[in-house]
C-alpha positions as CSV (number, residue, x, y, z in Angstrom):
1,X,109.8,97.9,59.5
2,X,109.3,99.4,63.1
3,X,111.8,97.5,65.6
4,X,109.2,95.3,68.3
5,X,108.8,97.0,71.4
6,X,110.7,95.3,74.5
7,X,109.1,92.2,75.7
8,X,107.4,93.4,79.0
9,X,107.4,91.7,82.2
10,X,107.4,87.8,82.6
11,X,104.3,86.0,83.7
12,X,103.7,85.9,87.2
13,X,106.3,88.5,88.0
14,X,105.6,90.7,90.9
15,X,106.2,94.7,91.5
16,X,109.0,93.9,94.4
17,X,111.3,92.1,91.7
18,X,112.3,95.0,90.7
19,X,112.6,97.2,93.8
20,X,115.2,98.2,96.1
21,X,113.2,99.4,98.7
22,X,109.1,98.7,99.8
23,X,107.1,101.6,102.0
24,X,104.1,100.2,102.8
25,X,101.9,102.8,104.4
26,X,98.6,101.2,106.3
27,X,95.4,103.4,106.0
28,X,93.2,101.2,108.2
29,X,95.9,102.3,110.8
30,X,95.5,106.5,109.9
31,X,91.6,106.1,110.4
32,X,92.5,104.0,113.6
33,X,94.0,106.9,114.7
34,X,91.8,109.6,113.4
35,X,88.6,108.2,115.4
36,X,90.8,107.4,118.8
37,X,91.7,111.0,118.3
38,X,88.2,112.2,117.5
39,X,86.9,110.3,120.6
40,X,89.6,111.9,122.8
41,X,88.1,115.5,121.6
42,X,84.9,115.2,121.5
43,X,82.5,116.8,121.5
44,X,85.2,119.2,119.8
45,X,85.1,118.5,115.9
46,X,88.3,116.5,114.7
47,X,90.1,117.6,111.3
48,X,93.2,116.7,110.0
49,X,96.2,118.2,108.9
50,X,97.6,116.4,105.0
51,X,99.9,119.4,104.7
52,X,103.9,118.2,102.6
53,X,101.5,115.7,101.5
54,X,100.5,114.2,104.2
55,X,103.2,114.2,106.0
56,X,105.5,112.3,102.8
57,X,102.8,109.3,102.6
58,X,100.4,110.6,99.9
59,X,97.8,112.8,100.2
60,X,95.7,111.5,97.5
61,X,95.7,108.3,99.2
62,X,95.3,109.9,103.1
63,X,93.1,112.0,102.7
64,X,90.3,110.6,100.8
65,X,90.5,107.3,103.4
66,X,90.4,110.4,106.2
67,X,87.3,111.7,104.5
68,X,86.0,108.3,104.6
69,X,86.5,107.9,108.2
70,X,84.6,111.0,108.8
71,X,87.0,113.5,108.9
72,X,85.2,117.4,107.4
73,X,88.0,119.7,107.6
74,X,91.6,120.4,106.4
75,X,94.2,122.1,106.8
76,X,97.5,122.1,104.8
77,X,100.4,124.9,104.4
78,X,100.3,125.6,100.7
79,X,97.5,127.2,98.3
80,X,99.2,124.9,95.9
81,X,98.4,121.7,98.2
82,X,95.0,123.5,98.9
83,X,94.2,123.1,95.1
84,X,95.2,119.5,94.8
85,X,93.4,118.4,97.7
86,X,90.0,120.4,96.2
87,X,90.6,118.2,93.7
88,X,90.5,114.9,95.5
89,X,87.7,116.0,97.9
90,X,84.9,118.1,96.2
91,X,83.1,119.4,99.2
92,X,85.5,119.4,102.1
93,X,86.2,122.6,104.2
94,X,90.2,123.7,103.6
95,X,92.3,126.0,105.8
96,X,95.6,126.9,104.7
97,X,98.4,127.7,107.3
98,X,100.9,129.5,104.5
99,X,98.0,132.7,104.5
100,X,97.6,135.1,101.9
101,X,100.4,136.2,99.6
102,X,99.5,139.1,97.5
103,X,97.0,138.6,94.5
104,X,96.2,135.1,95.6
105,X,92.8,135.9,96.3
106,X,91.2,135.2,93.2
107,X,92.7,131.7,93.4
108,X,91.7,131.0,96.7
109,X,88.0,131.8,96.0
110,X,88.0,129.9,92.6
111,X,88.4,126.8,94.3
112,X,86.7,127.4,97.7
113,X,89.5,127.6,99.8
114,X,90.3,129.6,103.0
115,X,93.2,131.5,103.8
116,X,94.1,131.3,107.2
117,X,95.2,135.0,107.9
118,X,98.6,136.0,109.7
119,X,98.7,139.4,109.4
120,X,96.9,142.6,109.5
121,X,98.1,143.5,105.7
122,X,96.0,139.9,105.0
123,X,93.2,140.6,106.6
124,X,93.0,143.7,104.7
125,X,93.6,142.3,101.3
126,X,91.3,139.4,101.7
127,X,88.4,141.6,103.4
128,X,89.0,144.0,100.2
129,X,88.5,141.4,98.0
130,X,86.0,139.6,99.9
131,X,83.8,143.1,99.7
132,X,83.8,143.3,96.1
133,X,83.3,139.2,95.5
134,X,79.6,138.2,95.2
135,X,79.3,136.8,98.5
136,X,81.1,136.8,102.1
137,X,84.3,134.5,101.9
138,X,85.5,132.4,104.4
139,X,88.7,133.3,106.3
140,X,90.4,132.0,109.7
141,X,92.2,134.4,111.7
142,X,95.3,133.2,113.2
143,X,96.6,134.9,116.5
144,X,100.5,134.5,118.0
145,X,99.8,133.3,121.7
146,X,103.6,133.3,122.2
147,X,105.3,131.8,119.7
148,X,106.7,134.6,117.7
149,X,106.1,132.7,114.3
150,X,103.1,133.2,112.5
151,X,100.1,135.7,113.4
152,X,98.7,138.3,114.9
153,X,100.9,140.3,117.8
154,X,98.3,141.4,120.8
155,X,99.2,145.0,119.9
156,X,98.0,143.8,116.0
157,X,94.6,142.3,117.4
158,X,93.8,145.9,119.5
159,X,94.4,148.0,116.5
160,X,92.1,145.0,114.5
161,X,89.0,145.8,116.5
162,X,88.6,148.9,115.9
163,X,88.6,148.4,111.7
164,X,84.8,146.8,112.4
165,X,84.0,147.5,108.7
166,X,86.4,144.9,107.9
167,X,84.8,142.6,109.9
168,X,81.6,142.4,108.3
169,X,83.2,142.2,104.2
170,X,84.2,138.5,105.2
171,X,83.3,135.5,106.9
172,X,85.1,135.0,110.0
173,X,84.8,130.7,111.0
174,X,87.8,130.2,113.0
175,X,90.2,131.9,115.6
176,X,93.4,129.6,115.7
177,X,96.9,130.1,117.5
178,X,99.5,127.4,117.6
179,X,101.4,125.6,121.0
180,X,105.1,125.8,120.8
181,X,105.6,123.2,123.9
182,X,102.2,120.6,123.8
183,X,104.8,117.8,123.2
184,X,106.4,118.5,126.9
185,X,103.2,118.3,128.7
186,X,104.7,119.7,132.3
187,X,105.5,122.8,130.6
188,X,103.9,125.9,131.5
189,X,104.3,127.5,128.5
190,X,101.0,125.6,126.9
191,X,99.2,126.7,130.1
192,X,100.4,130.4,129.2
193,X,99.7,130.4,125.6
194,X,95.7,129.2,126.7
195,X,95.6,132.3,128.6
196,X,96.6,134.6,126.2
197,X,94.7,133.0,123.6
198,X,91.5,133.4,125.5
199,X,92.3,136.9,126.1
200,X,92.8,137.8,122.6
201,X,90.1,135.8,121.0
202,X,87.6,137.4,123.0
203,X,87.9,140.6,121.4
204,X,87.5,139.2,117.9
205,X,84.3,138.6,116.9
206,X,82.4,135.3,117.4
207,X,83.8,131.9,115.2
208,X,84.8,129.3,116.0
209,X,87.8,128.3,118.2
210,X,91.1,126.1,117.6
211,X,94.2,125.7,119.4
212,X,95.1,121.9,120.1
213,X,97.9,120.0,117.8
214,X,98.4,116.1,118.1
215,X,100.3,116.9,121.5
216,X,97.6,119.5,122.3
217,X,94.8,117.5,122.2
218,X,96.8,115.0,124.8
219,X,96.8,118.3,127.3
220,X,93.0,117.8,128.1
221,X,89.9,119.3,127.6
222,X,90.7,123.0,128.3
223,X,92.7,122.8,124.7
224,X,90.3,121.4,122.7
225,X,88.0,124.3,122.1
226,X,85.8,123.6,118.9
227,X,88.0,122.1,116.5
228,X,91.5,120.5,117.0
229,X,93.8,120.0,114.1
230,X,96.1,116.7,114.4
231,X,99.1,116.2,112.3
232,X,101.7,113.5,113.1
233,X,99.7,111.7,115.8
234,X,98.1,110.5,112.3
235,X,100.6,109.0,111.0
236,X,101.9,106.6,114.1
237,X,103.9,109.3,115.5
238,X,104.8,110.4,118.3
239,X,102.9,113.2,120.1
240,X,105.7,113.5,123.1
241,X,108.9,114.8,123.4
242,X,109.8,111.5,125.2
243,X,109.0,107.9,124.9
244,X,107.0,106.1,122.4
245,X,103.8,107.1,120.3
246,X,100.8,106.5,121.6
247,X,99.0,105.7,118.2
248,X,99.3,102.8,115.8
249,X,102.1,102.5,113.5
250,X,101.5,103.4,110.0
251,X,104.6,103.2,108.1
252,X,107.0,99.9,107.4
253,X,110.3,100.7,105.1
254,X,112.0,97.5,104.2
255,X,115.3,97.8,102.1
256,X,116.7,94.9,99.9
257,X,120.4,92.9,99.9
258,X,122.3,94.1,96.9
259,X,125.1,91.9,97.9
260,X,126.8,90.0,100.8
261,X,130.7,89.8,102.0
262,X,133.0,88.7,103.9
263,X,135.2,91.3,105.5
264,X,138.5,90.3,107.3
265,X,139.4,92.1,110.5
266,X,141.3,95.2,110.4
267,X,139.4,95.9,107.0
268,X,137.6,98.7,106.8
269,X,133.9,99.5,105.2
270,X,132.6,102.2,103.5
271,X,133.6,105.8,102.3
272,X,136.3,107.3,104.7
273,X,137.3,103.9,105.6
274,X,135.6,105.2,109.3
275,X,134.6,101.9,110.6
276,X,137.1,98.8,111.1
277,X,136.2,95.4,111.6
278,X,137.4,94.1,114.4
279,X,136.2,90.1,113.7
280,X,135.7,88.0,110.9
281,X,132.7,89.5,109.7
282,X,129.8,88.9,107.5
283,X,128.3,92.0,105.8
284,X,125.1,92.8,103.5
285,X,124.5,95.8,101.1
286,X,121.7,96.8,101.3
287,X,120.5,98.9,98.5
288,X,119.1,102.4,100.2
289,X,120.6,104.9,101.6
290,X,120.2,108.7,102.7
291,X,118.4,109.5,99.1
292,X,115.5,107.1,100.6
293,X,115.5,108.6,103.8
294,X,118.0,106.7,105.7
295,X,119.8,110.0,107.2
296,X,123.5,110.2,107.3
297,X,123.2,111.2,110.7
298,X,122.9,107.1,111.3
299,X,126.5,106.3,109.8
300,X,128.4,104.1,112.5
301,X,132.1,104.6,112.8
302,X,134.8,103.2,114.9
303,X,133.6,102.9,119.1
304,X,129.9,103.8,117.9
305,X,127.3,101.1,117.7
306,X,124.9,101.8,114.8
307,X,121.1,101.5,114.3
308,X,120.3,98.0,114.4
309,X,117.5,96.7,111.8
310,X,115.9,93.9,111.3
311,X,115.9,90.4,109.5
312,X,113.1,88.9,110.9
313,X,113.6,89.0,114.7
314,X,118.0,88.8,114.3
315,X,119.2,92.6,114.6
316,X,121.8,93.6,112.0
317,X,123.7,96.6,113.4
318,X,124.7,99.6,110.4
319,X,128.6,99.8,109.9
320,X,130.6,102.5,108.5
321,X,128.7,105.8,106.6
322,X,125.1,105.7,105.2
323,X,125.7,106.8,101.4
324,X,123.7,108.3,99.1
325,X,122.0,104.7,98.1
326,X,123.4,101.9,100.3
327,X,124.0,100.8,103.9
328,X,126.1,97.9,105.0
329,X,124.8,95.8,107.9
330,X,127.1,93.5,109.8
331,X,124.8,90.4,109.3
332,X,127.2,87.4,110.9
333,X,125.0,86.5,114.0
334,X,121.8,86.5,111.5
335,X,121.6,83.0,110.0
336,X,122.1,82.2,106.2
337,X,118.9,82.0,105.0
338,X,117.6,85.2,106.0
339,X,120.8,87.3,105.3
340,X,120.8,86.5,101.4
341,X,121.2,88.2,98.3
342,X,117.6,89.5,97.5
343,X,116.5,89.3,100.8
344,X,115.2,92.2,102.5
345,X,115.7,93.7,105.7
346,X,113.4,96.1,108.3
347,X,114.5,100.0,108.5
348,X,111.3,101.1,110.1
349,X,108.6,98.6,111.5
350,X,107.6,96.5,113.9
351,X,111.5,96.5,115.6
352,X,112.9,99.4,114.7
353,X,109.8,102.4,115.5
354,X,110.2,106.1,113.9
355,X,111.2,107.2,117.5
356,X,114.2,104.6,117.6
357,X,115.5,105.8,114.0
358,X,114.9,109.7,114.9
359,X,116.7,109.9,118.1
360,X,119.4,108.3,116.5
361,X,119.5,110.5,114.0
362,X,119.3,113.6,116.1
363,X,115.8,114.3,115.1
364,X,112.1,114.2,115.3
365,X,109.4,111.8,113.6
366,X,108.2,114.5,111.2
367,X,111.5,115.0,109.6
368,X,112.2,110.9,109.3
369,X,108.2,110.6,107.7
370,X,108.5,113.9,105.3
371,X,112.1,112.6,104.0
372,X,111.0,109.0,103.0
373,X,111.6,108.7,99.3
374,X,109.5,108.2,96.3
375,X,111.7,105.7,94.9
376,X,110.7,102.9,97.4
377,X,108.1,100.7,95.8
378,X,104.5,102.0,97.8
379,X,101.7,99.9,98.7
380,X,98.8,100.6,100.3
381,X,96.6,98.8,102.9
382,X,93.0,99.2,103.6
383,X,91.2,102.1,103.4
């Protein structure tokens, strides 16, 4: 006789029993900030870029409730994210930033995709396939207005208009470039990008225009063009070098207590004994660490005073090194019953924003949103 399968879970048992960490990812809050975007580019058309899927929080959540709120047009890096998106949204236009790698043409017309082109050897390839395909294919062109990263050179465009036979094998519906500074608004390097792009657009044929980010659409009107393409303004953050985000948070991150102790002074805590307690402390584990997200960069050793998160509105500053799947929090001015086993405690919300946790990790929103892990218990609101 066949052994009974394990009993499963107990009546009235909920998800979070089991779960060391909760992301909780609001939709309602992306759409929020999809039509405040929309309204600041108007009469410009508003798309949005889901590219590393969606910025970590799950495109197939994103970008359908994005669709919902009106958005037509996409853009993501990879033919590979291209296809899966196709697959969530049926009739939506898709641009993707990676271009054309060789023999992915086929691929890109099979699921009504369109390359956005970075080179002259692309333009070539897609315009030769494009010629022998039953029917003009869609294409962006993407020019480098100065950043020296992806597109074409000035010298590339001049020796472009002169092929005019390539021109007419495909469909030409957008002229791109890409800001390297929009997040520093008082620097002229945005202002000297707009010039060159105008310059070099208008010997391309007619399409459509696009050169404003999430920090580009912030610069004003004279960036918007026809089409601007935000990214992490999206996703609550921020569109500025400095200070906070100007869009609605998205993302909360709550971690839970593995275990509390007490820890007498001159102990040490965590691996390479590099933070010492200095009082009679109170500390909780709490059960994620750097494979959730939580850099390393955030470890707190002796003189530094480390990212303080939440337990309700009572900080809990980190002590020692952020391991692979635990921090410790010196919890002894946060009262008993919120600094118990099972509790759990705020890493990114209301108290502690994505800007807080980046610059004190050295780095930028993107990074912290694109590293969260998949291993925190996700739920989804609205939408």
């Amino acid at each position: 006789m066949a052994a009974p399968p394990p009993p499963g879970p107990e009546a009235g048992q909920a998800p979070e029993d089991a779960a060391s960490a909760i992301l909780t990812i609001d939709l309602d809050a992306i759409t929020a900030n999809y039509r405040r975007l929309a309204e600041l580019a108007a009469p410009a058309e508003c798309a949005a870029v889901v590219k590393a899927d969606a910025y970590g929080l799950g495109m197939a959540k994103v970008a359908p409730a994005l669709a919902r709120a009106g958005c037509k047009t996409f853009f993501v890096a990879t033919l590979g994210e291209a296809e899966d998106l196709r697959g969530l949204l049926p009739k939506a236009t898709i641009y993707v930033f990676g271009g054309l790698f060789p023999k992915t043409a086929p691929r890109f017309a099979e699921f009504g995709l369109r390359p956005v082109l970075n080179s002259l050897a692309e333009i070539r390839e897609w315009a030769g396939f494009s010629a022998h395909s039953n029917g003009s294919l869609a294409a962006a062109v993407h020019i480098d207005s100065g950043m020296n990263r992806l597109g074409l050179s000035a010298a590339e465009v001049e020796e472009m208009v002169k092929e005019t036979r390539l021109w007419s094998s495909f469909d030409l519906t957008l002229v791109m470039s890409h800001l390297a500074c929009a997040d520093t608004p008082e620097h002229p390097k945005s202002e000297a990008q707009r010039s060159v792009f105008d310059h070099l657009r208008a010997r391309l044929p007619k399409a459509l225009s696009s050169l404003a980010n999430s920090a580009g659409i912030l610069l004003g009107r004279a960036f918007h063009y026809d089409l601007v393409r935000p990214g992490i303004a999206l996703y609550g953050g921020s569109a500025k070098a400095k200070g906070k985000s100007d869009f609605a948070p998205v993302v909360r991150l709550d971690g839970r207590i593995a275990q509390l102790r007490d820890v007498a002074p001159g102990e040490t805590v965590g691996y390479g004994a590099t933070r010492t307690v200095r009082r009679q402390s109170r500390v909780a584990i709490v059960a994620v660490g750097y494979a959730d997200g939580l850099f390393r960069a955030l470890s707190a050793g002796n003189g530094e005073e480390g990212l303080a998160v939440h337990l309700g509105p009572h900080p809990a500053p980190i002590l020692g090194r952020v391991s692979m799947d635990l921090i410790t929090v010196d919890v002894t001015d946060v009262p008993e019953h919120l600094a118990k086993r099972g509790a759990w405690v705020e890493l990114i919300g209301p108290n502690v924003s994505l800007q807080t946790i980046a610059a004190r990790a050295g780095t930028i929103d993107y990074e912290i949103l694109t590293n969260l892990s998949t291993r925190a218990l996700r739920r989804y609101r609205g939408g």
